[in-house]
N, C-alpha and C positions, 0 to 999 in steps of 0.2 A: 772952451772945449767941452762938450756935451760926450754924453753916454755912448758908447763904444757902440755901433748898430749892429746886432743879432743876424748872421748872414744863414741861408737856407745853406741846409749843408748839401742837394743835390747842383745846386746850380748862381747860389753863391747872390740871389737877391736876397732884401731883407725881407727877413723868417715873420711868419704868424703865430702856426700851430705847429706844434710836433715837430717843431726845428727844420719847418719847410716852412718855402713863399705860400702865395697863395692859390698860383697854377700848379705846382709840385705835390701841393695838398689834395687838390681837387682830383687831380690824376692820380694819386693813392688810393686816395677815399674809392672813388671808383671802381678800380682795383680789387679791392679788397687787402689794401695791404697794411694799412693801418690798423694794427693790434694795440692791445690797452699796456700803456706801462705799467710797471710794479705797485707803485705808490696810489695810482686809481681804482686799485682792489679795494684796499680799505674802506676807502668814501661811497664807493658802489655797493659793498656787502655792509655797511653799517646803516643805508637807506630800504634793509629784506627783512622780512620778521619772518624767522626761522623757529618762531616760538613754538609752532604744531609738533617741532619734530623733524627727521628726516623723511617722513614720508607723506608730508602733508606740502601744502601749496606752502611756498613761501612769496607773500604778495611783496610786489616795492612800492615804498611809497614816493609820491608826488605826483605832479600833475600828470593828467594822462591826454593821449591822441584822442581824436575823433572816435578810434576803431577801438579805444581803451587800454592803450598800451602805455605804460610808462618807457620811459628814454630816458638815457645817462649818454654820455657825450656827443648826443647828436646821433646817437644808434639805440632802436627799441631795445627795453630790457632784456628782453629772452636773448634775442641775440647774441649782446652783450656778454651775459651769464655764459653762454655757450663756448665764447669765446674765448673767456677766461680760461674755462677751465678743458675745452678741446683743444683750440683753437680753431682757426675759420672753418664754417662748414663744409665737405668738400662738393654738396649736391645744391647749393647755393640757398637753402633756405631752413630754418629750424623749425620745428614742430612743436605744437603741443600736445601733449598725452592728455592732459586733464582738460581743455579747453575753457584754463582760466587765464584771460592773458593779461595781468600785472604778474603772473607766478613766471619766477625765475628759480626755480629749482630744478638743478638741473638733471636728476633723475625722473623729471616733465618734462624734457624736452629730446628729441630724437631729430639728426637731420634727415630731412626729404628736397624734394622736387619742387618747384612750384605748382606744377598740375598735381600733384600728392597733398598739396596746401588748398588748392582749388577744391578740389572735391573732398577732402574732409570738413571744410567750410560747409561746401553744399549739404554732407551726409549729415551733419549738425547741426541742420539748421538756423546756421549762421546768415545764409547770404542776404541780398536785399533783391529778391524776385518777388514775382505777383504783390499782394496787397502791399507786400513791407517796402516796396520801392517808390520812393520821395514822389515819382511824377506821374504812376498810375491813377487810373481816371477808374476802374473795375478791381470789384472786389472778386472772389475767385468764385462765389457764386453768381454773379451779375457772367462769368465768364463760362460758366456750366450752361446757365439759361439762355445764353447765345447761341451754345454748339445745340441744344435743341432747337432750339428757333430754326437751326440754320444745317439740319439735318441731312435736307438736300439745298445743298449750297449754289444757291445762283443769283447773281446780282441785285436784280428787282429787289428783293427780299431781303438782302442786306442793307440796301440804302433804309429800307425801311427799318430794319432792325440798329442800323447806326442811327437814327434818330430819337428811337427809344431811348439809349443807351447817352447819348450827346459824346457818341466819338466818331470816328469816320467811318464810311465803306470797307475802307480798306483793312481798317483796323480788324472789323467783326469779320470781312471775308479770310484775313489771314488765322483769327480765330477757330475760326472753323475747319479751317483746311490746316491747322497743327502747326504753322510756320511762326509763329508765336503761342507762348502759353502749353508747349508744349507737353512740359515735364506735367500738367496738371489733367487729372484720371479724367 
């Protein structure tokens, strides 16, 4: 006779996480219904260096995302933090004031919008437009000296200006005519 099997307490399969299966998980987590229990406070605020002070960043350590975010139970830190001590956000995303993102302090963090997270990215020059984007081919003045090139914009002269350039036609005629490359003076 083996170990008595741990049943999901919504729907009575054997339990993973958080005392659900693993469909019951998955639909929480989605949710947003999954809050931190009492006991993952500790292990969460003992990985923050709170050493600046209450008005300084408090960074968490460990490994971090691609985007630079540290994560504790499978949810980025800020988050996290937020969560703790608001609970869920009610406009579905947290913010940072200071735009340091391992800082889980949570007088750094304010919630918003996603489009409020969008463009405070853009205004701080966070995003990854023109040069800083992984597959451009034009740096932003290879992209200026186009729209001169292409001052009165007509085909012939694009093909010829995409050849300078080694991107397409279409590329430099969208150039020029603002349908790309937009936001740049």
């Amino acid at each position: 006779m083996g170990k008595p099997k741990l049943l999901c307490t919504v729907c009575d399969k054997p339990r993973c996480a958080w005392g659900l299966c693993r469909s019951c998980y998955r639909k929480a987590r989605r949710r947003g219904e999954l809050l931190p229990v009492r006991n993952d406070q500790s292990a969460f605020w003992n990985r923050v260096d709170k050493s600046g002070g209450p008005d300084s960043c408090w960074p968490m350590s460990g490994a971090l995302d691609r985007d630079g975010y540290a994560s504790f139970a499978n949810v980025r830190a800020p988050r996290y933090a937020w969560i703790l001590v608001y609970g869920e956000a009610p406009n579905g995303s947290v913010l940072h004031l200071c735009d340091n993102p391992t800082c889980v302090n949570p007088a750094h963090l304010q919630d918003g919008t996603q489009m409020e997270n969008i463009h405070q990215m853009i205004d701080r020059n966070r995003s990854h437009r023109g040069s800083k984007h992984y597959v451009t081919k034009l740096s932003e003045e290879q992209v200026r000296e186009i729209r001169m090139y292409m001052s009165d914009p007509y085909i012939g002269l694009a093909k010829a200006v995409a050849d300078m350039y080694g991107v397409s036609r279409d590329t430099v005629y969208f150039i020029a005519t603002r349908r790309t490359w937009a936001w740049l003076d």
